[in-house]
C-alpha positions in Angstrom: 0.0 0.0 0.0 1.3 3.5 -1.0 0.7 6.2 0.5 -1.1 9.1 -1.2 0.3 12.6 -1.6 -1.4 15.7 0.4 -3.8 17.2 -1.8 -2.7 21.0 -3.0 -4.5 24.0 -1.7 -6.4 25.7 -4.1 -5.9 29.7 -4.5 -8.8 30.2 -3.4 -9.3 28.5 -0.4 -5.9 30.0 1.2 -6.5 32.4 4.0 -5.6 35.9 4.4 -2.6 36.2 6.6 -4.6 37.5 9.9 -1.8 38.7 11.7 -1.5 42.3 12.5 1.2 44.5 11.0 4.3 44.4 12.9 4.2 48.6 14.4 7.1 48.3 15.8 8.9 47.9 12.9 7.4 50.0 10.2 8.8 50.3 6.7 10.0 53.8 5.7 10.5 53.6 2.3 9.8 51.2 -0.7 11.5 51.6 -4.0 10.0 49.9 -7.2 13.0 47.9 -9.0 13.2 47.4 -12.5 15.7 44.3 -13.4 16.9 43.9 -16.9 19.5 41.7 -16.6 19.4 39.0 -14.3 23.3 37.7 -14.6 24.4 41.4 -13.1 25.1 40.6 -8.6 22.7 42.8 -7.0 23.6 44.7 -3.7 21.4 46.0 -1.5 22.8 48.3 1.6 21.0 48.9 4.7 21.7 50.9 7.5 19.8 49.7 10.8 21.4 51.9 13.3 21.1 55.2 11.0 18.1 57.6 11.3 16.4 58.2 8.0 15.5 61.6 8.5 19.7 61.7 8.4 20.4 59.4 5.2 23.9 59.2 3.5 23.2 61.5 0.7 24.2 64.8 -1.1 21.8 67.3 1.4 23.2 66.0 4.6 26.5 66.4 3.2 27.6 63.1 3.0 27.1 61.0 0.1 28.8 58.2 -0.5 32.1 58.9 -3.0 33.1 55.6 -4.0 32.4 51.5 -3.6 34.5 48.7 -3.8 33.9 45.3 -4.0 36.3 42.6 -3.6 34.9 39.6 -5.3 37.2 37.3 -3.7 37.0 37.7 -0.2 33.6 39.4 -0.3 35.1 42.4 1.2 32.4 45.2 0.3 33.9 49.0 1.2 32.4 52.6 1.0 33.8 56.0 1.1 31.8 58.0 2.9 33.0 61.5 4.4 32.4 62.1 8.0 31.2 65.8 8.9 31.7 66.4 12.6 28.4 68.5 12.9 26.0 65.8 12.1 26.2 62.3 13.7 29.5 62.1 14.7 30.6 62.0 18.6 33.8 63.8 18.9 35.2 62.4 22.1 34.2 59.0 21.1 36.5 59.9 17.3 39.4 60.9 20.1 39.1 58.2 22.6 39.0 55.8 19.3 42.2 57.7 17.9 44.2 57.2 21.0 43.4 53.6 21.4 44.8 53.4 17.5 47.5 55.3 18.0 48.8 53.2 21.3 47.8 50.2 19.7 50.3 50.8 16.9 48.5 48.1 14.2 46.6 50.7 12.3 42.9 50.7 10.9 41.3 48.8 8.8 39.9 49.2 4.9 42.6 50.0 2.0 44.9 52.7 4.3 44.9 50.2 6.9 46.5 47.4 4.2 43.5 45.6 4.2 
């Protein structure tokens, strides 16, 4: 005796999802993506700790200058300036400085020999 195979759901009958949305994580933007070419790598970057209302981009003063991608080792980089008026916590920048400085290895990224 075989068993028989579950029977499909019809379109139909499937039920709504019934589940609230989630409000405490609401989406802030959508973008409508048109792909043409389906062999191109796609990347998408996200930035979880940033506040919108202070994006990386040409009216805050700090859009992105350049992105490399290393294919081998996955390494993904971007060149973005820092301005010290917006988003940027000077005597954290020093404390990190020092702690580079006495640490005498050096940053990370392509200065750093990465």
């Amino acid at each position: 005796m075989t068993p028989e195979p579950a029977p499909n759901p019809s379109p139909a009958s499937a039920a709504p999802d019934p589940s609230p949305p989630d409000t405490d994580d609401p989406v802030i933007s959508s973008y409508n993506i048109h792909l043409t070419n389906s062999d191109i790598p796609r990347l998408v970057l996200q930035f979880l700790d940033r506040d919108p209302n202070n994006a990386y981009d040409e009216a805050h003063g700090q859009k992105p200058s350049s992105l490399r991608l290393k294919p081998h080792s996955g390494v993904l980089e971007v060149d973005v300036p820092i301005t010290t008026r917006v988003n940027y916590d000077i005597p954290k920048g020093l404390r990190y400085g020092d702690a580079l400085r006495r640490s005498r290895v050096g940053g990370g990224g392509t200065s750093g020999g990465f």
